[in-house]
N, C-alpha and C positions, 0 to 999 in steps of 0.2 A: 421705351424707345421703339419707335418703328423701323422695321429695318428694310423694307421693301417700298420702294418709291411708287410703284405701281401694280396694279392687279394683273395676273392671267385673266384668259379669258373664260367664262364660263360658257359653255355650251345651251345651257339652258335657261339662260338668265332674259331673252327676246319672251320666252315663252312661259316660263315659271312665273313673274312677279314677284318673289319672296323678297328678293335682295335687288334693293329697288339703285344703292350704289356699288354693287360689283364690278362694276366697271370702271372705277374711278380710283386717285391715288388714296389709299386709306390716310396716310397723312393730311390731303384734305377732307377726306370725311370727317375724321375728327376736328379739324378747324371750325367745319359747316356747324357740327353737333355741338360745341362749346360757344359758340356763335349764338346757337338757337336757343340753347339754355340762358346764357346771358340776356337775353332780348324778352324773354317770357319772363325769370323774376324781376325787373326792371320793370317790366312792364306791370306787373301784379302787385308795384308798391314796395319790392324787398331791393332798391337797387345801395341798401348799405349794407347788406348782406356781401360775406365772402365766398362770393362762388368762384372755386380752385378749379383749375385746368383737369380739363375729363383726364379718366386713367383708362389707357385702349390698351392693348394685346401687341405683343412683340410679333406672335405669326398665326394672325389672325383669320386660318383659313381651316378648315376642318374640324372644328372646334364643336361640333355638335354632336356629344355623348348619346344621344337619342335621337335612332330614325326609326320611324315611321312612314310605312308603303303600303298604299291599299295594291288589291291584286283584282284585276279587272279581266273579263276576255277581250280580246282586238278580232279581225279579221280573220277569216277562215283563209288559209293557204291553199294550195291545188291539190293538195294530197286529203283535200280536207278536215286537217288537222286546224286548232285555233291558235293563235299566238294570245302571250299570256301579257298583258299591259301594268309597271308598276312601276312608281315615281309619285307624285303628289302633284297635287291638282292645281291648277290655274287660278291664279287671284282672282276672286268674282265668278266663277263658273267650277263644273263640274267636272273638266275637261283633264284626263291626265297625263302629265306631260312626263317622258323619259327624263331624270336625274341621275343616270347614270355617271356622270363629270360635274357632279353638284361640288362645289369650291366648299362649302361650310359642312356638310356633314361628314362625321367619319369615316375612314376610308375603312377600314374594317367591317362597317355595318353594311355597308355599301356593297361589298364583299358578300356578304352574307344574303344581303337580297339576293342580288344578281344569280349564288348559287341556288336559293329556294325556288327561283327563275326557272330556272335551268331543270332540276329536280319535279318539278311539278308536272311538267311537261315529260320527263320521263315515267313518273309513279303515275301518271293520269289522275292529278289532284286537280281537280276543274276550277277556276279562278270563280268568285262571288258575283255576278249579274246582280248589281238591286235592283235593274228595273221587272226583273222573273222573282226575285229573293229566292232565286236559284244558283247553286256552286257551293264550292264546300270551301277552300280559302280567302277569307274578306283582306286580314292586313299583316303583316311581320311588321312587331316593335323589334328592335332591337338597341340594347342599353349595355354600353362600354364603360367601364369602370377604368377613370382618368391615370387613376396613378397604381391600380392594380392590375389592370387589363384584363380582367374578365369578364366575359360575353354572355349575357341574358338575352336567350330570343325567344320570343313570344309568338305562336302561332295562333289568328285568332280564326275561328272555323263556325261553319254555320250549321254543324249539327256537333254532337258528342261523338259518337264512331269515328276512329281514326283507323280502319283495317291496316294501312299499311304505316301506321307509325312509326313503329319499330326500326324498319328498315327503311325510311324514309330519313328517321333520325340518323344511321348507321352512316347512310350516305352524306348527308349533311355534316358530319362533325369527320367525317374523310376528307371531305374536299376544303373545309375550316375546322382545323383541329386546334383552332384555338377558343371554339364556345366550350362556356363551362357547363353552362343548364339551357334545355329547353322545357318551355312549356306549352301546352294547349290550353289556351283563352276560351268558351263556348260562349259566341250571341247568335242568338238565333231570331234576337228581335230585327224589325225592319226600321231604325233607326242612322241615325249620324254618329252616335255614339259611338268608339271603336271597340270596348273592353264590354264584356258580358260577365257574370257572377259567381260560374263553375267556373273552375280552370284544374287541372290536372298535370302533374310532372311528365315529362316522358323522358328528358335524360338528365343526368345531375343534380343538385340537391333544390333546385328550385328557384335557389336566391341567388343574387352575388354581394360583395362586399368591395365596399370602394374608401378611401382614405381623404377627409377636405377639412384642411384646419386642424391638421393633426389629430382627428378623434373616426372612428369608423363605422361605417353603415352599413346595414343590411337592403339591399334594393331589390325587392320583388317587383311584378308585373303591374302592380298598383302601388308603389312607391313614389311621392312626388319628392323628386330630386334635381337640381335646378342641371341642365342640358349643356351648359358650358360653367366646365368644372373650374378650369382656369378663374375665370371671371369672378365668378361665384367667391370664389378664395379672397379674391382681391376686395370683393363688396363687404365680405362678411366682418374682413378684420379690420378693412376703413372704420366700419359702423362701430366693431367695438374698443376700437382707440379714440374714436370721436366720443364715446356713450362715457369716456373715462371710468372706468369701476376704482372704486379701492376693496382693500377688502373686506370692507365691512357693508357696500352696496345692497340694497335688495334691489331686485330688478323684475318689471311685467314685460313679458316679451305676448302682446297682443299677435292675431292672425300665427300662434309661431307653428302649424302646420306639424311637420314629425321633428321638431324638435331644433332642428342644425344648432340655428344661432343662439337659441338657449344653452345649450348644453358646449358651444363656443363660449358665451360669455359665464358659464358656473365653473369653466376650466382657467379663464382667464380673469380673475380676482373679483366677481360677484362675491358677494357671502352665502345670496341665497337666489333661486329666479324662481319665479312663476312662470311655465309656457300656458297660455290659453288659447283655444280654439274649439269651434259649435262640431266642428267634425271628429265625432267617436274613431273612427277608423286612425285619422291621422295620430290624435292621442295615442292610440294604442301602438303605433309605430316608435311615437316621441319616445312614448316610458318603455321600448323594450330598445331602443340607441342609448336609454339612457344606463340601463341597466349593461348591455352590451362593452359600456366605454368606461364603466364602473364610477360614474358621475351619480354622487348621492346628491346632490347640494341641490338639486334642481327638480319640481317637483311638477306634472302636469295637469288639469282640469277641460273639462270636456262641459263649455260654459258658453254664454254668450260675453266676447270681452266686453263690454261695455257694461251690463248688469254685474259682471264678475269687480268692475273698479270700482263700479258705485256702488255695492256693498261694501269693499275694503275700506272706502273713503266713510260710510254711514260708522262701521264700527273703530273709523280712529286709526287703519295701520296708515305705516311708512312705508313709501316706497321712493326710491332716490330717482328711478332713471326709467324710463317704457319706452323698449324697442317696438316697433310698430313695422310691419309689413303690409298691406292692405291689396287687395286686388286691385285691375285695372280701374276701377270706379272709383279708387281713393276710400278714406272712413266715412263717416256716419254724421252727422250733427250729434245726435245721442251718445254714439261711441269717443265723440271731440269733448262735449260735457261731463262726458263720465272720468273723460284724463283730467279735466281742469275742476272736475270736484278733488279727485287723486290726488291732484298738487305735487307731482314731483317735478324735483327742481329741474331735472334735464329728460329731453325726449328726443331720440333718436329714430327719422320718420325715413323710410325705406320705400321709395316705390317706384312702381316699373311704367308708372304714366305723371311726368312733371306736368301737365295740366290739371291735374285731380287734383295732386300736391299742393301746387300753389293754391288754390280754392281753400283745403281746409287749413292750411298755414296763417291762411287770412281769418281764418276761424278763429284760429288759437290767438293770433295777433290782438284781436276785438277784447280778448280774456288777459292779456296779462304775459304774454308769450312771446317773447322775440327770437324770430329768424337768425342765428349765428352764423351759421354754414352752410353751404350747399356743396356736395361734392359729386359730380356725375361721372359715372363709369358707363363704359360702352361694352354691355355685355353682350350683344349682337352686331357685331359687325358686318356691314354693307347693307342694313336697313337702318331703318328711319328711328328705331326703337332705343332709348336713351332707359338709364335706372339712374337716379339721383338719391343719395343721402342727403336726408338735410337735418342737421341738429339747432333745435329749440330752447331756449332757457327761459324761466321763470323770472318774472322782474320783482 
């Protein structure tokens, strides 16, 4: 239920481009966004398919667990002092725009810039120039933990040396006494990338822990953790009352990153899952959430999914149900043959670009595979950006 007929205004929303309908009543975005969805599988051949009304967000404004601010210089003042510039950049350019009154991100992060802002300019912490690849701070992540409320800030720096850490941190956790850990990030390359490969503690235990689907995570500074926790909740447990488990299910949870939805669907009547994913680091995340949440039923590999189904299909297993997440590119031809050698009877297809979607849907369609469901959730509110479930069954 929407309960707000129309949006505030955002201050930065001329200049930012991020949230391209902030300005609009969210009750018609989600019209526009169930509209658009409707018209795209219609249009790709699935118009018997039951695509249900998007699921949006009751208060749909601050919702972004994870901000991220580069720290630029600005202009010199008369005292000759510089002013320190931080916000996020301009759609299409490099330009960075104050998000100080940003509508979606959380206000406590928000909090926390503003006072590293502040702080830097008193510690004499020189903001990162890449056009010199000179300055010593490039960006503050900072990661709110939805239903715990603990604050990871990440400081990322463009040498090791931090002389005045200490007291740097001392003041910073004065004026927000509510972060639990800070870290120091070190890149010193001259890249776009924001996170470099040392990182060092300097206050608290380093991680935090946050609560989604009733099971608990550990989120370090390279933790991928989906950024509206809310939402997320709502995606996860659509997907696995559509994926219907009993408990005798085995289940491939393809792309499963560190684990979430695996380890949602081994608590919620799998018998047994597989998570697979080519990223070692992510693995090692999945299998220590799993251990964390005392989830034995759920086992992970550090594979390529696609070669990983088409062995299990060469040696004869079962598998009932493959969750599937895919990046914005959608799967693979190879990774779509390697489910329909697999043959389970039901597949639950998760993705955060319904044009990729629809492409390999039609994939599976050609093999034996019909379209059942489509259900779109609006994990981003006031862009353009939709996530649709769609469940598949085997004819």
């Amino acid at each position: 239920m929407v309960k707000q007929s129309s949006n505030p205004l955002c201050p930065a929303s001329r200049e930012c481009g991020a949230c391209q309908h902030v300005g609009e009543p969210y009750a018609d975005q989600l019209v526009a966004k169930d509209a658009r969805i409707r018209k795209l599988f219609a249009g790709a051949g699935f118009a018997c398919a039951d695509v249900r009304p998007i699921l949006g967000m009751e208060a749909p404004f601050h919702y972004r667990n994870k901000v991220i601010s580069p720290f630029a210089p600005g202009k010199r003042g008369p005292n000759g002092g510089r002013e320190i510039l931080t916000g996020m950049y301009a759609a299409g350019t490099h330009k960075l725009v104050n998000t100080d009154g940003c509508l979606v991100e959380n206000e406590q992060a928000q909090q926390v810039v503003r006072a590293i802002r502040q702080l830097a300019r008193k510690h004499h912490v020189e903001p990162y120039d890449e056009n010199r690849h000179a300055g010593f701070l490039r960006h503050v992540v900072v990661r709110v933990g939805h239903e715990s409320g603990e604050v990871l800030v990440t400081l990322v720096t463009n040498a090791a040396e931090f002389p005045s850490s200490k007291a740097f941190c001392r003041a910073l956790v004065k004026q927000c006494p509510f972060i639990t850990t800070i870290v120091q990030n070190v890149n010193t390359r001259q890249t776009n990338v924001i996170l470099g490969e040392r990182e060092q503690r300097l206050f608290g235990p380093g991680f935090i822990l946050d609560t989604l689907c009733g099971l608990s995570f550990r989120i370090s500074s390279r933790s991928f953790y989906q950024v509206n926790a809310v939402q997320t909740t709502v995606l996860y447990e659509k997907a696995i009352e559509l994926a219907q488990l009993s408990g005798t299910s085995a289940v491939i949870d393809a792309y499963c990153g560190t684990g979430t939805i695996s380890l949602v669907a081994a608590k919620r009547g799998a018998e047994k899952v597989t998570g697979v994913d080519s990223v070692d680091s992510a693995i090692r995340d999945a299998r220590e959430n799993a251990r964390h949440n005392g989830v034995e039923n759920a086992r992970f590999v550090t594979a390529d999914a696609g070669d990983f189904m088409r062995q299990m299909a060469a040696e004869g297993e079962r598998v009932d149900v493959v969750l599937m997440d895919p990046p914005r590119a959608g799967s693979t031809p190879e990774f779509l043959d390697a489910l329909v050698q697999l043959a389970p009877a039901r597949a639950v297809y998760i993705s955060c670009n319904p044009e990729t979607q629809v492409r390999d849907l039609a994939f599976l369609a050609e093999r034996g595979y019909v379209t059942q469901l489509v259900q779109p959730v609006d994990m981003f509110p006031h862009t353009d950006h939709i996530e649709t479930v769609a469940v598949v069954v085997r004819q």
